[in-house]
py3Dmol code that shows the C-alpha trace and the ligand (Angstrom):
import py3Dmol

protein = """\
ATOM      1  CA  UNK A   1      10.429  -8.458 -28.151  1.00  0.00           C
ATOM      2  CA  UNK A   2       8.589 -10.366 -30.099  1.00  0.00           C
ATOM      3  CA  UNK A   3       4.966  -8.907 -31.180  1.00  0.00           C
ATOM      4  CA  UNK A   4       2.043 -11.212 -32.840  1.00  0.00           C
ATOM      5  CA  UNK A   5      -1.122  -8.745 -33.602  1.00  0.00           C
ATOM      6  CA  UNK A   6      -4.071 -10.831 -34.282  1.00  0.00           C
ATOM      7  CA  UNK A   7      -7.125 -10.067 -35.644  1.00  0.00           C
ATOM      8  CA  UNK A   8      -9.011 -10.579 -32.204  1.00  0.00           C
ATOM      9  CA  UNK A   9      -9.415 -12.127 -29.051  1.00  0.00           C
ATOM     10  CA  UNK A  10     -10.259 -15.731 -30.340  1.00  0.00           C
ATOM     11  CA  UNK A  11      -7.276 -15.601 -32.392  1.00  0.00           C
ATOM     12  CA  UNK A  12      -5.055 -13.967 -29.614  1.00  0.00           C
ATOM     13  CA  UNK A  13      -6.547 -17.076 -27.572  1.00  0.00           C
ATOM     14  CA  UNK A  14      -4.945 -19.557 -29.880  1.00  0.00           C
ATOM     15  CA  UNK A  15      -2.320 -18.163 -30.988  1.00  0.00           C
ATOM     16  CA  UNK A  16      -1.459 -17.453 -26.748  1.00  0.00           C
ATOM     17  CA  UNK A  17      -2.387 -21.367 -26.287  1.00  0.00           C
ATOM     18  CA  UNK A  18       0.133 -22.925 -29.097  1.00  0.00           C
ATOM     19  CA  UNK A  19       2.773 -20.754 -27.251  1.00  0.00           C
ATOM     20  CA  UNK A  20       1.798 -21.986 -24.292  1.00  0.00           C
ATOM     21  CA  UNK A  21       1.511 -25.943 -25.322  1.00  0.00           C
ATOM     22  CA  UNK A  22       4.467 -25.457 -27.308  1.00  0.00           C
ATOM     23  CA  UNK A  23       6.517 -25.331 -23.810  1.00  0.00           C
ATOM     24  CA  UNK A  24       4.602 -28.108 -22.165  1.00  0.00           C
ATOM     25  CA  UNK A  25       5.871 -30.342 -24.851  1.00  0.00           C
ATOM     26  CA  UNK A  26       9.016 -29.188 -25.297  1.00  0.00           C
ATOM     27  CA  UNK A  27       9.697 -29.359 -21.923  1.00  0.00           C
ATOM     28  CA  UNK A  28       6.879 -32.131 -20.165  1.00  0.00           C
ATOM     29  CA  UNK A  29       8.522 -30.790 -16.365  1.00  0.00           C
ATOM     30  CA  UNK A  30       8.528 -27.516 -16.851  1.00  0.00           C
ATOM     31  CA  UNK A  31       7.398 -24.758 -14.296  1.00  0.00           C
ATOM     32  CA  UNK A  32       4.911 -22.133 -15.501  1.00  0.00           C
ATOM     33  CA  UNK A  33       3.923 -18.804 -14.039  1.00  0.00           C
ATOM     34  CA  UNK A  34       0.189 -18.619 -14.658  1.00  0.00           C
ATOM     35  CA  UNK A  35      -2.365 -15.637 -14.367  1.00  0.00           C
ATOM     36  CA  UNK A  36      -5.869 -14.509 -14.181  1.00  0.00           C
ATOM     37  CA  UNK A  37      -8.156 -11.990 -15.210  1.00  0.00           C
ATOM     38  CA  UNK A  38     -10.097 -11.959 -18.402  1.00  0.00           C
ATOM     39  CA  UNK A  39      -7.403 -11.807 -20.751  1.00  0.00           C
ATOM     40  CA  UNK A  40      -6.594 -15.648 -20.087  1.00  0.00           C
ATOM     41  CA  UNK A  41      -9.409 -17.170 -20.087  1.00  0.00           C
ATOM     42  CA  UNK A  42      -9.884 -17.621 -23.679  1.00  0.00           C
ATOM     43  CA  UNK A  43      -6.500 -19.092 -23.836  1.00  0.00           C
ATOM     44  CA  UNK A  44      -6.816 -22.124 -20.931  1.00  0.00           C
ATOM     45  CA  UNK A  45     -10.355 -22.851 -23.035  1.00  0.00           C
ATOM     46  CA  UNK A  46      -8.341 -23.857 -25.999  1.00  0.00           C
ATOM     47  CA  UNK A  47      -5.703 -25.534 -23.431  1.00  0.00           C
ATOM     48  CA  UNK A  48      -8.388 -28.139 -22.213  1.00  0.00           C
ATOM     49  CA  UNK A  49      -9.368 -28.604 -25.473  1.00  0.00           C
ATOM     50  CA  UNK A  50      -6.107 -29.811 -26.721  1.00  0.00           C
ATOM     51  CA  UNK A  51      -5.394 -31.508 -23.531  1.00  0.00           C
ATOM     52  CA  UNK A  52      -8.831 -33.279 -23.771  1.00  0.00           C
ATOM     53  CA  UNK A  53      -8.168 -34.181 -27.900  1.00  0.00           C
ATOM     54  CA  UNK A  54      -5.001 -35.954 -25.915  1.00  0.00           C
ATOM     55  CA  UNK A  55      -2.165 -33.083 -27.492  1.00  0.00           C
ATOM     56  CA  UNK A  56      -0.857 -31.981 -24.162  1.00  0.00           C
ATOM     57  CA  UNK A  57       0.018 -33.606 -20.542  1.00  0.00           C
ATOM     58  CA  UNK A  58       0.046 -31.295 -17.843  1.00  0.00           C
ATOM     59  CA  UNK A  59       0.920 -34.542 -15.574  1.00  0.00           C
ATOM     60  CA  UNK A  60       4.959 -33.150 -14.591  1.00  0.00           C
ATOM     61  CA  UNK A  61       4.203 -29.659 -14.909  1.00  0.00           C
ATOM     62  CA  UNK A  62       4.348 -27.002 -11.807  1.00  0.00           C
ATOM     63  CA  UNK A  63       2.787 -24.102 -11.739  1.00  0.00           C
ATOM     64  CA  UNK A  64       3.152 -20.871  -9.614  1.00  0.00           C
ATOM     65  CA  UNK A  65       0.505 -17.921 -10.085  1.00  0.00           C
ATOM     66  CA  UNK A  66       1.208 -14.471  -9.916  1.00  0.00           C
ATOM     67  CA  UNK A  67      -1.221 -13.135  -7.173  1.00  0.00           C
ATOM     68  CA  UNK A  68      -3.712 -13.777  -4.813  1.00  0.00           C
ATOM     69  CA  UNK A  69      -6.337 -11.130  -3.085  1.00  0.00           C
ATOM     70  CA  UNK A  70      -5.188 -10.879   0.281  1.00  0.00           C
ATOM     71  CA  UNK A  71      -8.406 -12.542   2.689  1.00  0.00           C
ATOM     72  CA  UNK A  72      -9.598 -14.499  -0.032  1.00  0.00           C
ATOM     73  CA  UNK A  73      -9.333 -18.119   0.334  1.00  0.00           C
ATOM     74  CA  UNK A  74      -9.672 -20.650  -1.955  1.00  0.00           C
ATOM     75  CA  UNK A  75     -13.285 -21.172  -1.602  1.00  0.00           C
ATOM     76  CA  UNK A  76     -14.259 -18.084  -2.333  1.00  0.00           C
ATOM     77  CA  UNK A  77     -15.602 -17.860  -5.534  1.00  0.00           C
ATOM     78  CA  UNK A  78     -13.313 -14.318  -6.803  1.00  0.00           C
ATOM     79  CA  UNK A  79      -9.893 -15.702  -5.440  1.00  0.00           C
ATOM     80  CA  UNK A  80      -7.464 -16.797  -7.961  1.00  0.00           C
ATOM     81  CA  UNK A  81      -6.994 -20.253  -6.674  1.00  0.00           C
ATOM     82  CA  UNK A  82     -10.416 -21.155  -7.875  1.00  0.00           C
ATOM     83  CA  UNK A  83      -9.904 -18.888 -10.780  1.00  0.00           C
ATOM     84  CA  UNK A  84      -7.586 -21.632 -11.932  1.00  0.00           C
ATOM     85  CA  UNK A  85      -9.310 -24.515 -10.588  1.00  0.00           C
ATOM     86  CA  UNK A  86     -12.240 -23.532 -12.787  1.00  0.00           C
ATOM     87  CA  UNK A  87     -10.895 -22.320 -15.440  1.00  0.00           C
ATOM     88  CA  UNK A  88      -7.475 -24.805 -15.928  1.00  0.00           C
ATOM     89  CA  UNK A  89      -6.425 -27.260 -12.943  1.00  0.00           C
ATOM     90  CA  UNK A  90     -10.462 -29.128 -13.081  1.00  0.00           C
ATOM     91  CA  UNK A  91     -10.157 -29.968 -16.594  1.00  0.00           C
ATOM     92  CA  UNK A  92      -6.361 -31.460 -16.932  1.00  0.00           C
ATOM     93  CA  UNK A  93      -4.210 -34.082 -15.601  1.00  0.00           C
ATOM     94  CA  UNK A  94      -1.935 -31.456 -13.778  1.00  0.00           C
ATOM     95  CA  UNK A  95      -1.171 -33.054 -10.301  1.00  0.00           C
ATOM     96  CA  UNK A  96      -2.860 -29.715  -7.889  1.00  0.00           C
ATOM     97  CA  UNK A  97      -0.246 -30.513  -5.366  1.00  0.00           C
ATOM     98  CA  UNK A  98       2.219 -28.937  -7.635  1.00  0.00           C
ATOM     99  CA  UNK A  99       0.105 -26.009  -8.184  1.00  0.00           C
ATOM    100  CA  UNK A 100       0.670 -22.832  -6.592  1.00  0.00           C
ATOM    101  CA  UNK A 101      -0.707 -19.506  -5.416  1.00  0.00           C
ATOM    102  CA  UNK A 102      -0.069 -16.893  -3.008  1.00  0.00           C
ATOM    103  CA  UNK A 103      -1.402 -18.092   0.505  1.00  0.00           C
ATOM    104  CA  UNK A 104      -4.414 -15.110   0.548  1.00  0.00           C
ATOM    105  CA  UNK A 105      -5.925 -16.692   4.035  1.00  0.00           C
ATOM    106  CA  UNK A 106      -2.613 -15.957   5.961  1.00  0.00           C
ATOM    107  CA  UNK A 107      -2.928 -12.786   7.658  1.00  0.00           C
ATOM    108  CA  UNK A 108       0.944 -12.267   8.239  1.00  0.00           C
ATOM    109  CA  UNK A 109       1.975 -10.553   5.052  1.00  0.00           C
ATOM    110  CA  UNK A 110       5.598 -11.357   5.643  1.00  0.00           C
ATOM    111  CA  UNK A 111       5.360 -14.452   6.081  1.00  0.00           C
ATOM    112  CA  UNK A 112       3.061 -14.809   3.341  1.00  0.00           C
ATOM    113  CA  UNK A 113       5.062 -13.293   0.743  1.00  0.00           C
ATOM    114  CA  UNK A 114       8.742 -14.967   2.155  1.00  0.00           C
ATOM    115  CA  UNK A 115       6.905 -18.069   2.285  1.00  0.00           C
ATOM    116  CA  UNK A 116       5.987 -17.640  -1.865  1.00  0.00           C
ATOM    117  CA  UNK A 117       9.401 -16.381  -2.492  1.00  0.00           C
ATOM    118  CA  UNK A 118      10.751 -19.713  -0.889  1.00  0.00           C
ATOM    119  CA  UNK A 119       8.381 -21.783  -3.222  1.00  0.00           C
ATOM    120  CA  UNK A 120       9.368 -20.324  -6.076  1.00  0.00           C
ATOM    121  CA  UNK A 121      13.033 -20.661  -5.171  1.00  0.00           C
ATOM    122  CA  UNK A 122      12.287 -24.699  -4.688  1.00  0.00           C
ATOM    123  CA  UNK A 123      10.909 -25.051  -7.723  1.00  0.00           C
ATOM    124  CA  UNK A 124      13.823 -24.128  -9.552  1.00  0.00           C
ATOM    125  CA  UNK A 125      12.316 -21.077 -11.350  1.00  0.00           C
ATOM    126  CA  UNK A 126      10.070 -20.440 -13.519  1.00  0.00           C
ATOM    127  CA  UNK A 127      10.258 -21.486 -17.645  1.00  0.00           C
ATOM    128  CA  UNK A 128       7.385 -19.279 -18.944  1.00  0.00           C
ATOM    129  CA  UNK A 129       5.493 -16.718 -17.503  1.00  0.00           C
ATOM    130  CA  UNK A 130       2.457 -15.539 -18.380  1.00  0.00           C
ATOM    131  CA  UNK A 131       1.447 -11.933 -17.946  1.00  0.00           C
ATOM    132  CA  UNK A 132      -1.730 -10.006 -18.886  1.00  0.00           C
ATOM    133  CA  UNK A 133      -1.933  -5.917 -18.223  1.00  0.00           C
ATOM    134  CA  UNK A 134      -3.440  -4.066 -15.721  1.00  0.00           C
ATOM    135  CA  UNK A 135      -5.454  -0.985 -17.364  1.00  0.00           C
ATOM    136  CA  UNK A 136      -2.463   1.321 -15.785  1.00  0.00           C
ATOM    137  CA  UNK A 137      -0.057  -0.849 -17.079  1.00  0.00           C
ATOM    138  CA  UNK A 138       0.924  -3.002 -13.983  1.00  0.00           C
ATOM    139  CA  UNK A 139       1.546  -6.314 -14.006  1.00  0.00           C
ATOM    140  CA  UNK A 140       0.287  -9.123 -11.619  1.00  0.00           C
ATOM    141  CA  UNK A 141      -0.871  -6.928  -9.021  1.00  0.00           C
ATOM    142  CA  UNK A 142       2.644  -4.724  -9.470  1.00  0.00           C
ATOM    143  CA  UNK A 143       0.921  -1.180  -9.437  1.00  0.00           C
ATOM    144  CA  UNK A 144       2.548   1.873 -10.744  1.00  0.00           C
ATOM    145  CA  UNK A 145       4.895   2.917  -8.159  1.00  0.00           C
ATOM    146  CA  UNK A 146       8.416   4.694  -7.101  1.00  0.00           C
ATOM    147  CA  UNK A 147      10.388   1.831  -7.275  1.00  0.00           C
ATOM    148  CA  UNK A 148      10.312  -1.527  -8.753  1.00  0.00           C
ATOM    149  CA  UNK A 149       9.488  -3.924  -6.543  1.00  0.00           C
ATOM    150  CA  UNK A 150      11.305  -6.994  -5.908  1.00  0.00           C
ATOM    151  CA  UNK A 151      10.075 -10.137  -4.336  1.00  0.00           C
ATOM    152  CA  UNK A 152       6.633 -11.149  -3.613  1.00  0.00           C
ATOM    153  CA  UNK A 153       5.057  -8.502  -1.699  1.00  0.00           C
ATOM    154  CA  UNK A 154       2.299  -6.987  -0.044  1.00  0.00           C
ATOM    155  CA  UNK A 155       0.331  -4.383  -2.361  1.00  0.00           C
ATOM    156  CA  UNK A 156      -2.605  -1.315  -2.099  1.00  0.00           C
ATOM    157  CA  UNK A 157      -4.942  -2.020  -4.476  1.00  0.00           C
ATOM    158  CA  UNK A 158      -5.455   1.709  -6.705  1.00  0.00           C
ATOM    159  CA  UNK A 159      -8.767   3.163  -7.279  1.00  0.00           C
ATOM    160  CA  UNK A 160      -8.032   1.992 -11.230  1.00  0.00           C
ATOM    161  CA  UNK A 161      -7.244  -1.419 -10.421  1.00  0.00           C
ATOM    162  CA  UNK A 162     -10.524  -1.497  -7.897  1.00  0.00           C
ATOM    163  CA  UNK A 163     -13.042   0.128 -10.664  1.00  0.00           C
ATOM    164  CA  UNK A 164     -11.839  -2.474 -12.890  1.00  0.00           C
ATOM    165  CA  UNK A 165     -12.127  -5.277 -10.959  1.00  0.00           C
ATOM    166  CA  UNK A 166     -15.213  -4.903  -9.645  1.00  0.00           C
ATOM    167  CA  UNK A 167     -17.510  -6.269 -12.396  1.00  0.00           C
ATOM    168  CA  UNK A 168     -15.965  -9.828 -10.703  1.00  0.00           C
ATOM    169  CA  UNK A 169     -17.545  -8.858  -7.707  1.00  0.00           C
ATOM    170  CA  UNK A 170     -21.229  -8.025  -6.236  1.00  0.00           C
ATOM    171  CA  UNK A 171     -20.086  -5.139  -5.273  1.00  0.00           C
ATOM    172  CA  UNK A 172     -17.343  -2.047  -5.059  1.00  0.00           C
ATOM    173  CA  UNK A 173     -16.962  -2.288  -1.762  1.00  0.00           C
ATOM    174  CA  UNK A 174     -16.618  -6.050  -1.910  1.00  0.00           C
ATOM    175  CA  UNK A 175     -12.921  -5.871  -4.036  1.00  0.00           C
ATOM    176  CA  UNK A 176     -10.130  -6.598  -1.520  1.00  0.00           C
ATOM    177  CA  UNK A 177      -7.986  -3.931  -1.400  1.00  0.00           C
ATOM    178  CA  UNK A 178      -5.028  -5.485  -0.438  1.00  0.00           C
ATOM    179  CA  UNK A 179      -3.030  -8.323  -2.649  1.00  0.00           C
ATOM    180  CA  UNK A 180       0.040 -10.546  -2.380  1.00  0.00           C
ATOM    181  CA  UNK A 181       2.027 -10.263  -5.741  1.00  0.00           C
ATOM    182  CA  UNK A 182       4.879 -11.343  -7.292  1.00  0.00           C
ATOM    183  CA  UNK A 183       7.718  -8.795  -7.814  1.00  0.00           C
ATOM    184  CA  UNK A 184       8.899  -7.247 -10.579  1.00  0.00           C
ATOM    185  CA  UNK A 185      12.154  -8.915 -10.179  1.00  0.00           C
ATOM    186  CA  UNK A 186      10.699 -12.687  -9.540  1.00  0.00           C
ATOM    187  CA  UNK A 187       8.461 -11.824 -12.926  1.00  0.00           C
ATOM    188  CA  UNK A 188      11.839 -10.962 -14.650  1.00  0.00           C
ATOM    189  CA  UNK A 189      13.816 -14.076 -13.435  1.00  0.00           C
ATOM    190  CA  UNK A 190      11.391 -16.393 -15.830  1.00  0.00           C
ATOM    191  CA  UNK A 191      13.256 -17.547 -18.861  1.00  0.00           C
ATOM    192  CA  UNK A 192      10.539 -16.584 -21.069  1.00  0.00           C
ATOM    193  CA  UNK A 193       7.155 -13.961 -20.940  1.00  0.00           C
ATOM    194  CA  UNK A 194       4.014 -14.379 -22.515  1.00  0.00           C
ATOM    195  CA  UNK A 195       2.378 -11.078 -22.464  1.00  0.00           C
ATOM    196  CA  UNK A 196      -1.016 -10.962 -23.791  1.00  0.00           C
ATOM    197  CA  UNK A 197      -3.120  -7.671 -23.975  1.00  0.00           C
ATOM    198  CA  UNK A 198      -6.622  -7.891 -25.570  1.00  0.00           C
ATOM    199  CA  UNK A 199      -9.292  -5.031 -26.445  1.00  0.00           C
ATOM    200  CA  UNK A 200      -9.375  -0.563 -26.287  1.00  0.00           C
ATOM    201  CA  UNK A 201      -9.301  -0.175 -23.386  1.00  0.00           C
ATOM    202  CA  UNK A 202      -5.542  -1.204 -22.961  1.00  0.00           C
ATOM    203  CA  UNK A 203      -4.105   0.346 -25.889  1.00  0.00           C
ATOM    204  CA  UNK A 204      -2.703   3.230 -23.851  1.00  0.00           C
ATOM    205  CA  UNK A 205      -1.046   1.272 -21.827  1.00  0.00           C
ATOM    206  CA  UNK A 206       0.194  -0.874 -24.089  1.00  0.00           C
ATOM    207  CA  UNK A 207       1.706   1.442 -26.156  1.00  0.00           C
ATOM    208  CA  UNK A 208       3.575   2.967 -22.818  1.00  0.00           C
ATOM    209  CA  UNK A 209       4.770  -0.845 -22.141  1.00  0.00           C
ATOM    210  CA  UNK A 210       6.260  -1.152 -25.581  1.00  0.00           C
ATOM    211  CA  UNK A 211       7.567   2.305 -26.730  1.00  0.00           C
ATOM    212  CA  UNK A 212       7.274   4.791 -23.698  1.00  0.00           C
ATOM    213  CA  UNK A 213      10.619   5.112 -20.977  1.00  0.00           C
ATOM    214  CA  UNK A 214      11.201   1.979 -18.509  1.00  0.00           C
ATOM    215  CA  UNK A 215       9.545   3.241 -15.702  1.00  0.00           C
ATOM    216  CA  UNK A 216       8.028   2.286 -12.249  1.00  0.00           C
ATOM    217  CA  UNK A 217       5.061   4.440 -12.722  1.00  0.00           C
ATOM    218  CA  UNK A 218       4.042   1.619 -15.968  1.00  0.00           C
ATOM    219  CA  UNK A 219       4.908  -1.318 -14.392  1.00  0.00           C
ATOM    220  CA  UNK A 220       5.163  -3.403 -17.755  1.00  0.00           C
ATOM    221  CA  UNK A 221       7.692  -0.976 -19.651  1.00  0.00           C
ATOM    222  CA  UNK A 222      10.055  -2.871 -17.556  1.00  0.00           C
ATOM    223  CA  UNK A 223       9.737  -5.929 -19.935  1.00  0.00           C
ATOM    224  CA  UNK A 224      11.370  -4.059 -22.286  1.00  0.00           C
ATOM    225  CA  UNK A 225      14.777  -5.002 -20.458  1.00  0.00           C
ATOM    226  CA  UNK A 226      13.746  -8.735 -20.474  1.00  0.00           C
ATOM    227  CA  UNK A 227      15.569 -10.749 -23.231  1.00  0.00           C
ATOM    228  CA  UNK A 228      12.801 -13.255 -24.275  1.00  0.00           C
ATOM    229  CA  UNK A 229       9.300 -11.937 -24.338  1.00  0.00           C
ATOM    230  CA  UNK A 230       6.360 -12.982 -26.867  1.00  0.00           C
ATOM    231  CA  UNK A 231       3.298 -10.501 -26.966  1.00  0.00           C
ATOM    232  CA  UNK A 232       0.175 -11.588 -28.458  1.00  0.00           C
ATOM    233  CA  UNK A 233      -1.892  -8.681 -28.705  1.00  0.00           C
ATOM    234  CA  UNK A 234      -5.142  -7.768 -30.796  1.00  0.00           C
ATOM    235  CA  UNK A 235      -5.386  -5.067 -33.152  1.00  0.00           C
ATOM    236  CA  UNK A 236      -7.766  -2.917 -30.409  1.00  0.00           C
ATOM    237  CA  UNK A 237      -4.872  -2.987 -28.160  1.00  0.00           C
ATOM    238  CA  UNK A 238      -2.462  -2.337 -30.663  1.00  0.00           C
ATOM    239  CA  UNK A 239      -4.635   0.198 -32.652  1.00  0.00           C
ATOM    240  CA  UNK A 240      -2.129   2.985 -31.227  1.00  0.00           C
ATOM    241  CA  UNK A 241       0.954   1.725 -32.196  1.00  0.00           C
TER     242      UNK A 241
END
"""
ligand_1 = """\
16
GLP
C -5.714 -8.178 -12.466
C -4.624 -9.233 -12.280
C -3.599 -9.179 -13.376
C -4.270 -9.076 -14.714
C -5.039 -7.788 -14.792
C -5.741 -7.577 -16.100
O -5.483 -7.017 -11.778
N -3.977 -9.152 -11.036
O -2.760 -10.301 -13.288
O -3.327 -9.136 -15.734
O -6.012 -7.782 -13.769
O -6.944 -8.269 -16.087
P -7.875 -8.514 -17.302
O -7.229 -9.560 -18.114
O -9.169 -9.012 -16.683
O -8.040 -7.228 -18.000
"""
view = py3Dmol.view(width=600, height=400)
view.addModel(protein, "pdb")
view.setStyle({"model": 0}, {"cartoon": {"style": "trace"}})
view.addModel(ligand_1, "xyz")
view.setStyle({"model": 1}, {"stick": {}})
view.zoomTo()
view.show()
């Protein structure tokens, strides 16, 4: 693993960006795995920018997201589709038709999760994917569990994940509880992880992701087994290390 500490999250923004543009140049047709959340946010800002100073071309790349809150289509204004519609897909030249997120609307979660897995197959796999962490160390919506899961699948929310979700919502009771996610094993096929972790609040976790056993019940330790991973963390979230 690779580990960049910066000093915070503006610099964890660009530093996470260059990475980021760095494989849109290098390889124009590439396929990313995107995500959401607050951690990225800072990162697709300085994305536009350099696509708007006329740096990058988003115009052959695919992307595939990580998750989607099952019942949540892409109208409403919490799902992750228009997470990335505001936040990225608006404000580049990426063609949307190549842009892709778990169906949330379809209420069969089989299908909805072998229909991803197919997707992701047909695009040929993903080149970098981009991973923030979950407060209890999961990753995409992969909560601790038993097992590591494999394909997209159907997930329980936790309490954790819930509490900390909610300040997206009006409302507690508002936060799905249910999610379609990427597996563990799809998340490990991609050639190369960006895992960016930003603030206190995660430095627990982070510090079980990077230095505690490979385990199910922290979701990320796993990317310890993964041979090409850049972190970008900020000192808060690396203050226990
Ligand atoms: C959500 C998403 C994850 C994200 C995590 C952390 O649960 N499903 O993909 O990494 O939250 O979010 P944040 O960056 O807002 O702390």
């Amino acid at each position: 693993m690779n580990i960049c500490k910066t000093k915070d999250y503006e610099e964890l923004s660009r530093r996470a960006a260059a990475i980021l543009a760095a494989q849109v140049i290098l390889k124009p047709n590439c396929v990313l795995g995107l995500a959401t959340g607050s951690s990225p946010v800072g990162m697709y800002e300085n994305l536009v920018k350099q696509y708007k100073n006329g740096e990058l071309d988003f115009s052959q790349v695919t992307s595939v997201n990580l998750d989607e809150y099952k019942g949540l289509g892409p109208d409403h204004p919490q799902s992750y589709r228009k997470f990335m519609d505001s936040n990225l897909f608006d404000h580049v030249n990426i063609d949307k038709t190549r842009t892709f997120v778990p169906n949330g609307l379809e209420p069969d979660s089989d299908k909805a999760c072998k229909d991803y897995d197919c997707l992701i197959a047909q695009t040929g796999g993903v080149d970098l994917q981009l991973l923030g962490l979950g407060n209890n160390g999961h990753i995409g919506f992969n909560e601790p569990a038993d097992a590591f899961a494999c394909g997209t699948h159907c997930v329980e929310l936790t309490p954790s994940t819930i509490e900390a979700n909610k300040r997206f919502f009006e409302s507690e009771d508002e936060v799905p509880r249910y999610a379609y996610t990427m597996g563990i094993r799809s998340i490990m096929c991609a050639k190369k992880i960006l895992l960016i972790v930003s603030g206190k609040a995660k430095a627990e976790a982070l510090k079980a992701v990077l230095c505690g056993p490979v385990t199910p019940k922290v979701p990320g330790s796993v990317l310890q087994l993964h041979p090409d991973v850049a972190v970008v963390a900020d000192e808060e979230a690396l203050s226990l290390l």
